[in-house]
C-alpha positions as CSV (number, residue, x, y, z in Angstrom):
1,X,14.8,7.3,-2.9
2,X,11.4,8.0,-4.2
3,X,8.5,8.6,-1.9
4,X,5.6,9.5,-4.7
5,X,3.7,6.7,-6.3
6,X,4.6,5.1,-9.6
7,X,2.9,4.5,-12.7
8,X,1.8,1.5,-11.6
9,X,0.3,2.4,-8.0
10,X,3.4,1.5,-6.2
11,X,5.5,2.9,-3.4
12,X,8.8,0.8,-3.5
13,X,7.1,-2.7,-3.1
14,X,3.6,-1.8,-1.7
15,X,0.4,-0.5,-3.4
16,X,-0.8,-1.7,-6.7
17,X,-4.7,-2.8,-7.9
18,X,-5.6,-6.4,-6.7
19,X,-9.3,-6.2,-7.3
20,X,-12.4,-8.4,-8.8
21,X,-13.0,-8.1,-12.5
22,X,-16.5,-6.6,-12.0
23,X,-14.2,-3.3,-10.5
24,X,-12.2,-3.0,-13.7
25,X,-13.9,-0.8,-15.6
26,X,-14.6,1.8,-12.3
27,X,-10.6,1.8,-11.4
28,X,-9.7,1.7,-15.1
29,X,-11.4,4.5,-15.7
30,X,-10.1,6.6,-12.4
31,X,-6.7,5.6,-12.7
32,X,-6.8,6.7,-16.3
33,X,-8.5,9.8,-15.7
34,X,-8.2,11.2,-12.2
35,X,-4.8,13.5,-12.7
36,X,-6.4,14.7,-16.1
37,X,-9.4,15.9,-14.1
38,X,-8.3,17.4,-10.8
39,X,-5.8,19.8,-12.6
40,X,-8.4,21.0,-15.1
41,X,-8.9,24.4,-14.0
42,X,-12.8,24.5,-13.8
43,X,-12.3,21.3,-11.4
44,X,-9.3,23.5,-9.2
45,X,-11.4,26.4,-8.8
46,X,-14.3,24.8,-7.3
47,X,-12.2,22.8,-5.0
48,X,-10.7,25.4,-3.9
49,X,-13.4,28.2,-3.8
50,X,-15.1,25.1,-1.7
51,X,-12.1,24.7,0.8
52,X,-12.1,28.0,1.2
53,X,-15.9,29.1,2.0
54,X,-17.9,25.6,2.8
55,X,-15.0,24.0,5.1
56,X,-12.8,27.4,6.2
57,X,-9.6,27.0,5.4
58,X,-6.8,27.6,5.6
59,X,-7.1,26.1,8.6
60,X,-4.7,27.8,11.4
61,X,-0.9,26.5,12.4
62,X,-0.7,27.4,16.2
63,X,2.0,27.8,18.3
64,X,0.8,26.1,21.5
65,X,2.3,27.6,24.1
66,X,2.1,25.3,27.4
67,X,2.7,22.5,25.4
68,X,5.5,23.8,24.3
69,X,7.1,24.5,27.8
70,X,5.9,21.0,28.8
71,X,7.8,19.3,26.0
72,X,10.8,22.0,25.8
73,X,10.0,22.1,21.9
74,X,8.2,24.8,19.7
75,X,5.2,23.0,19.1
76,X,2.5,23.6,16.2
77,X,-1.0,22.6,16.1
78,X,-2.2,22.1,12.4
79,X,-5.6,22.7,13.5
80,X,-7.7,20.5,11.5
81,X,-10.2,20.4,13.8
82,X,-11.7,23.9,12.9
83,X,-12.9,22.3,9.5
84,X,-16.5,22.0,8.6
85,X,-17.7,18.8,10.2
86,X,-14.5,19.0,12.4
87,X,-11.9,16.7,11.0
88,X,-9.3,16.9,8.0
89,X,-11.6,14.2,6.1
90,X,-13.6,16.7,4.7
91,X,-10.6,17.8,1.8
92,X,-10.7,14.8,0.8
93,X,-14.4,14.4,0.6
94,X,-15.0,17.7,-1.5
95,X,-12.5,16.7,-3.8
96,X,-13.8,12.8,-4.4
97,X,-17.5,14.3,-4.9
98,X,-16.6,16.7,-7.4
99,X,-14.4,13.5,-9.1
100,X,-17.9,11.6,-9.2
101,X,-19.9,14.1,-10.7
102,X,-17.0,14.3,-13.8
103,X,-17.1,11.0,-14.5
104,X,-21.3,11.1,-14.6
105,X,-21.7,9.2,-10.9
106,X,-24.9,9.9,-9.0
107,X,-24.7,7.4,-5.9
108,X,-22.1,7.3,-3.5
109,X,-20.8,4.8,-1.1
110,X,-18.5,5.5,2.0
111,X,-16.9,3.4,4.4
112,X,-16.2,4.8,8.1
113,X,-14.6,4.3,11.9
114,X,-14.8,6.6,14.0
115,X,-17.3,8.7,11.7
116,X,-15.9,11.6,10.8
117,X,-15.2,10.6,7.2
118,X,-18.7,9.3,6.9
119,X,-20.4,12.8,8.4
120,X,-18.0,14.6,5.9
121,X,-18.9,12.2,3.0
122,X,-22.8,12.4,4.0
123,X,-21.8,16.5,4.0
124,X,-21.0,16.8,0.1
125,X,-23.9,14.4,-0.8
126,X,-26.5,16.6,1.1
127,X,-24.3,19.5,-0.6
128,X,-24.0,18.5,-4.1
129,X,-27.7,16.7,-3.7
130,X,-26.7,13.0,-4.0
131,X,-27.3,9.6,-2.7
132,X,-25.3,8.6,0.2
133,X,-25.0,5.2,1.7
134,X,-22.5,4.5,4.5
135,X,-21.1,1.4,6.2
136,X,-20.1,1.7,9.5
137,X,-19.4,-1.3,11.8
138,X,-21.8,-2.2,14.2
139,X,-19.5,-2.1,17.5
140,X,-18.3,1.4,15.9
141,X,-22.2,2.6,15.4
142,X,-22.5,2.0,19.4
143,X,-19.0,3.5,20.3
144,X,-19.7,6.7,17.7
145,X,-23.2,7.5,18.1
146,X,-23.3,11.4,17.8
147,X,-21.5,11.3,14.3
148,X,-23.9,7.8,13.4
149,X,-26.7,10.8,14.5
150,X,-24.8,13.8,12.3
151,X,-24.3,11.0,9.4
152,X,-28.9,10.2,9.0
153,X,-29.6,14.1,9.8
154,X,-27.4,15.3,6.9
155,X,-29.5,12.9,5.0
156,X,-27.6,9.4,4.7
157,X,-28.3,5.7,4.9
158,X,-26.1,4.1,7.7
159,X,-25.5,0.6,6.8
160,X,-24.1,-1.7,10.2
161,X,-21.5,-4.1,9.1
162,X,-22.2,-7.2,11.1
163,X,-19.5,-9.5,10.0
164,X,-16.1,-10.2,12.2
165,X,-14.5,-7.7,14.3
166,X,-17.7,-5.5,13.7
167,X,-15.4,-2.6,12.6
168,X,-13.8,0.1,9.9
169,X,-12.2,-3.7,8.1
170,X,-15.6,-4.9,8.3
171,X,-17.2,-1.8,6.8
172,X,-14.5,-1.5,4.0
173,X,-15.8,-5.3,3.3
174,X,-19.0,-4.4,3.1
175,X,-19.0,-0.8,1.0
176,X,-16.4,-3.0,-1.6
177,X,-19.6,-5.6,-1.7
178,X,-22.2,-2.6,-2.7
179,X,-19.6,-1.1,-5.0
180,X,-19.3,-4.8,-7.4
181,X,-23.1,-5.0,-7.4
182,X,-23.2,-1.4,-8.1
183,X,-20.6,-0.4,-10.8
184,X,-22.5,1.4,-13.2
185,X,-23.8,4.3,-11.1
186,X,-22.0,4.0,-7.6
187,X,-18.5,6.0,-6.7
188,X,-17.0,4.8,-3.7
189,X,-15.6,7.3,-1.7
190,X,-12.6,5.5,-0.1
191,X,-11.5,7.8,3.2
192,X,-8.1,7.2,3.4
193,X,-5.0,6.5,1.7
194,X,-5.3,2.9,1.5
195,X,-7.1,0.2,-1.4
196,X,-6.5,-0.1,-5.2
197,X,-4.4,2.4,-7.1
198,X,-5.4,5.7,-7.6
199,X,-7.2,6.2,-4.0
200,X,-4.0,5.6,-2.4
201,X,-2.3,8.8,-4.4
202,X,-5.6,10.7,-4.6
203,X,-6.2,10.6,-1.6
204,X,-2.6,12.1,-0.6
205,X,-2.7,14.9,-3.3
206,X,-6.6,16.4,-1.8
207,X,-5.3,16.1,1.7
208,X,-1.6,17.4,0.8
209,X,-3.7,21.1,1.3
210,X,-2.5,21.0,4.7
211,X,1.0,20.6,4.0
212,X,1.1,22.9,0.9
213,X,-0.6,25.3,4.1
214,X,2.1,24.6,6.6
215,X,4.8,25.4,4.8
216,X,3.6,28.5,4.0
217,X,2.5,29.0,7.5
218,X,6.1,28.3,9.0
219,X,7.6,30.7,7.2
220,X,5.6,33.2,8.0
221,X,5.6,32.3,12.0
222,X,9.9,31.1,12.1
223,X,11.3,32.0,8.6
224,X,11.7,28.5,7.6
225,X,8.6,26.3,5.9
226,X,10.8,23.3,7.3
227,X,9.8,22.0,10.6
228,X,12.2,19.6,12.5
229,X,9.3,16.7,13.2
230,X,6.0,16.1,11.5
231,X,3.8,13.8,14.0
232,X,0.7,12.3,13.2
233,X,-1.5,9.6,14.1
234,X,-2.0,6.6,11.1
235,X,-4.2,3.7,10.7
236,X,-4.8,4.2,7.2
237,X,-3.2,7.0,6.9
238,X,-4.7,10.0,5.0
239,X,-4.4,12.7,7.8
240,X,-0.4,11.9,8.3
241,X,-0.2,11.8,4.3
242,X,-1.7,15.2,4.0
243,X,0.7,16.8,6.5
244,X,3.5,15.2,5.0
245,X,3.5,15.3,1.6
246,X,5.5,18.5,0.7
247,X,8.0,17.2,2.9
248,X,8.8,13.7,1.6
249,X,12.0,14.6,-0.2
250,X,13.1,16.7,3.0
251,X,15.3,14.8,4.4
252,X,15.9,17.4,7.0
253,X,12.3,17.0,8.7
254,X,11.8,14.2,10.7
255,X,8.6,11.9,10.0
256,X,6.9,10.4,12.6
257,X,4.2,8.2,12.6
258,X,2.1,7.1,15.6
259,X,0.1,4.2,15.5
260,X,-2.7,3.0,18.0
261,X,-0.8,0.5,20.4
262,X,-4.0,-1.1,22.0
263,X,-3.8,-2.4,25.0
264,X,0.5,-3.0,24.8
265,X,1.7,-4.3,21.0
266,X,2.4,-7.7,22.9
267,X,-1.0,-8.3,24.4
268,X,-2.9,-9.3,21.5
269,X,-5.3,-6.6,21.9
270,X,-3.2,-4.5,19.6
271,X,-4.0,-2.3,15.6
272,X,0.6,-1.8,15.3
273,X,1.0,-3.3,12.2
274,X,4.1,-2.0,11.5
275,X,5.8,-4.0,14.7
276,X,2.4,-6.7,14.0
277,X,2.1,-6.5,10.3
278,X,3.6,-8.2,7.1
279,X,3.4,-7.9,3.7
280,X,-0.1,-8.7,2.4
281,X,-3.3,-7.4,0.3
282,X,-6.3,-5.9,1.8
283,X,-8.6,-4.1,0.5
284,X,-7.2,-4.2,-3.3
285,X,-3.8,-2.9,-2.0
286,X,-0.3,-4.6,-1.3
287,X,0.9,-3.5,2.4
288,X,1.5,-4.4,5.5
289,X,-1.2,-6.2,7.4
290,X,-1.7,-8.2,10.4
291,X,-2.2,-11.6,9.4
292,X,-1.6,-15.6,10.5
293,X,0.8,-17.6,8.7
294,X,-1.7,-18.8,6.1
295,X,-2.5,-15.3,5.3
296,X,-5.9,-15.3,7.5
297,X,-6.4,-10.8,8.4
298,X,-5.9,-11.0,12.8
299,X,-8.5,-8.7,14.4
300,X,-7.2,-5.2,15.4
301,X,-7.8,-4.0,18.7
302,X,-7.8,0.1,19.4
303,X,-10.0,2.0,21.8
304,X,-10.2,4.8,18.8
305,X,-12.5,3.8,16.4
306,X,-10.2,5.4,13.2
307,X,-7.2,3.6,14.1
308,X,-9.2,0.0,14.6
309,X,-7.5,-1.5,11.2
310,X,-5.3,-4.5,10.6
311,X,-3.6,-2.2,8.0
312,X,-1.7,0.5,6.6
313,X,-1.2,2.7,3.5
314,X,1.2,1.6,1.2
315,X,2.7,5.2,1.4
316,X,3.4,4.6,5.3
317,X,4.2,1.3,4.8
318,X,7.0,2.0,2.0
319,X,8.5,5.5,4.5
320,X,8.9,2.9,8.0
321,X,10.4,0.2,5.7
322,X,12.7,2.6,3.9
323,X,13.6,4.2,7.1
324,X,12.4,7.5,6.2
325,X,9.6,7.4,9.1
326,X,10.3,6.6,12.6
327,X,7.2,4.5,14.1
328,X,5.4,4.8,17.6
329,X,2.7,3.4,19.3
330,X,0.3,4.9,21.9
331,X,-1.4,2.9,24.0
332,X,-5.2,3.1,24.9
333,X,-4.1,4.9,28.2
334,X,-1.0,6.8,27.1
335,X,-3.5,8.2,24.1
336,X,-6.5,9.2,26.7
337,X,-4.1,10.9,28.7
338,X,-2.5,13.1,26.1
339,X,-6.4,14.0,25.0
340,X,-6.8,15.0,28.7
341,X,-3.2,17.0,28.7
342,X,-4.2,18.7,25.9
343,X,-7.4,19.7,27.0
344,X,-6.5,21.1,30.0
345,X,-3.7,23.0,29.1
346,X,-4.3,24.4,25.8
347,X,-8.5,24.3,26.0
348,X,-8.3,21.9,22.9
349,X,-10.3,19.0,23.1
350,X,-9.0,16.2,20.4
351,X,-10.3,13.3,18.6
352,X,-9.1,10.1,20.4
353,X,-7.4,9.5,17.0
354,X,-5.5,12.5,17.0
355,X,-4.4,11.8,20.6
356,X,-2.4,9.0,19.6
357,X,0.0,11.1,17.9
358,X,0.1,13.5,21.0
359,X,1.0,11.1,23.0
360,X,3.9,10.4,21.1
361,X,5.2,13.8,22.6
362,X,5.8,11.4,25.9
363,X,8.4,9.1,24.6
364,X,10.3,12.0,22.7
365,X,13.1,14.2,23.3
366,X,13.7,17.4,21.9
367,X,15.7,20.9,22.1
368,X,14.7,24.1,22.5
369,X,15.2,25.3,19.3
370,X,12.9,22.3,17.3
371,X,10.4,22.8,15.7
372,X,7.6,20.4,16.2
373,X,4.3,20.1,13.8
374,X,1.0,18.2,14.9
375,X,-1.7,17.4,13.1
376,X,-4.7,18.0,15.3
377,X,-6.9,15.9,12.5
378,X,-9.8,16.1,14.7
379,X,-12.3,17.4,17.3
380,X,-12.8,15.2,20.6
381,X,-16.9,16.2,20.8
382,X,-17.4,12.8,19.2
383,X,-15.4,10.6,21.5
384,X,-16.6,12.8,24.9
385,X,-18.7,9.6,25.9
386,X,-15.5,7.7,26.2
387,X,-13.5,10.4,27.7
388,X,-16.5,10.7,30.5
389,X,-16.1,7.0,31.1
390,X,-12.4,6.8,31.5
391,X,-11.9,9.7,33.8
392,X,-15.4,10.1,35.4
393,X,-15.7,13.3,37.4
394,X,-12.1,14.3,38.1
């Protein structure tokens, strides 16, 4: 089975471009154009001269020791969380700016959750000097107030999204709104791997550094660039895409995806749209999506800000309904108690988003000999205000 996108922007039966004629010429012209530009040489040397000095990769693979013992595994801490502006969002970010300035764009848009993508998307503007606006909904502006603070000192407009769930679906809304009235001069940055054909696939191929890393990494560390299991945490999507990509056709190496249970899958207070979800279009994409019977989007519910969406990518919804991922789900609880596991016995500190996926290591069963690999997308500094509130001073 093929895993890569088609010609047309699908995985199997998800993906594609369902967008407003006003977005034609913008997608036309990316979908036409984006492949021709990111291999041209001049393009691949600044992306990766900028990966390599302004964020600091490669970023490091570690064995984490005590974890390891805990889960009587190997396990391997793509640390993503060293990056510049301390999540994996910034690849993506450098590589979609230098896209913009090819194709003669000087404003940018951003849409963002939990923040990270919008600090590393207000990074690159303040870096390659141009206009930044980001949406951000307003319950997320309250819940993610240092990186809402990062996002105006780097230089950027933060725009609150005040419709429905006040949240990432809300700010996607809203940034798709500037982008139609804005065609002409506006790129929208799109931070994961979800809406219209290309971002879905362009997305994939700037974060697939990490995996093109890993395997390197692994073989170097064990002898073998194959690990046994790949976790990562997915709302969108674009951190477990990154870590996955080299890996699709491995049939050997075990996919797993963790998504943000809520508070239980079957309480209604839930963001699992793979268990909740069928197929829909959101965002200019075909996926799965939580929805009523008469196709009306249901309000996700996460504690993490990043994992707060009633969708998925198309990649991750075509690998759980072709069987080549296995799907969790962390709950609210199970996911602030792997970020406090971690914390105290490795000294790592991770994004509430990225503790999804470690929590994942709880309902899991493994040999000695595995090899597990984590993508530690992100640093916890932003969610410590929630940590502090759930555990007080234990």
């Amino acid at each position: 089975m093929k895993y890569q996108v088609d010609s047309k922007g699908f995985y199997g039966d998800f993906g594609g471009a369902y967008i407003p004629e006003m977005l034609y010429s913008n997608i036309d012209n990316l979908q036409n154009n984006y492949l021709e530009i990111t291999a041209l040489p001049s393009f691949r040397a600044e992306f990766d001269q900028l990966l390599r000095d302004y964020v600091g990769r490669p970023s490091p693979l570690y064995l984490a020791p005590r974890l390891s013992k805990q889960y009587g595994a190997k396990i391997y801490l793509k640390r993503e969380d060293l990056n510049h502006t301390g999540s994996h969002k910034i690849n993506n970010t450098i590589g979609q700016i230098l896209l913009a300035k090819h194709i003669g764009k000087t404003r940018i848009i951003a849409e963002t959750g939990a923040g990270q993508h919008g600090v590393a998307t207000a990074t690159v503007c303040a870096l390659m000097g141009i206009e930044c606006v980001v949406y951000m909904g307003a319950v997320d502006i309250q819940r993610q107030a240092p990186n809402v603070a990062r996002m105006k000192m780097l230089g950027a407009k933060v725009v609150p999204a005040m419709s429905g769930s006040k949240t990432l679906k809300d700010a996607t809304n809203e940034a798709i709104r500037d982008w139609i009235n804005n065609p002409e001069d506006t790129h929208y940055i799109i931070g994961s791997v979800v809406g219209p054909h290309p971002y879905p696939d362009m997305v994939a191929r700037f974060q697939s550094v990490i995996s093109q890393e890993m395997k390197t990494q692994l073989r170097e560390q064990t002898g073998n660039e194959n690990p046994d299991y790949i976790i990562a945490c997915v709302g969108g999507g674009s951190n477990a895409a990154g870590i996955m990509y080299h890996y699709l056709e491995e049939q050997s190496v075990k996919l797993v995806l963790v998504e943000a249970g809520g508070k239980g899958v079957d309480t209604g207070h839930s963001a699992a749209t793979s268990v909740l979800g069928s197929m829909g279009i959101i965002h200019g994409s075909k996926t799965l999506l939580m929805q009523t019977d008469d196709g009306q989007i249901v309000e996700p519910y996460s504690l993490s800000a990043g994992l707060d969406y009633p969708g998925i990518g198309p990649l991750h919804a075509h690998l759980i309904k072709s069987g080549r991922a296995q799907v969790y789900h962390a709950t609210d609880e199970q996911a602030l108690n792997a970020a406090r596991n971690l914390s105290r016995i490795e000294g790592i500190i991770p994004a509430l988003e990225t503790a999804h996926g470690l929590a994942a290591l709880e309902q899991m069963t493994f040999s000695q000999d595995d090899v597990v690999a984590i993508n530690l997308s992100g640093r916890g500094d932003k969610d410590l205000a929630t940590y502090i509130e759930a555990f007080g001073e234990e």
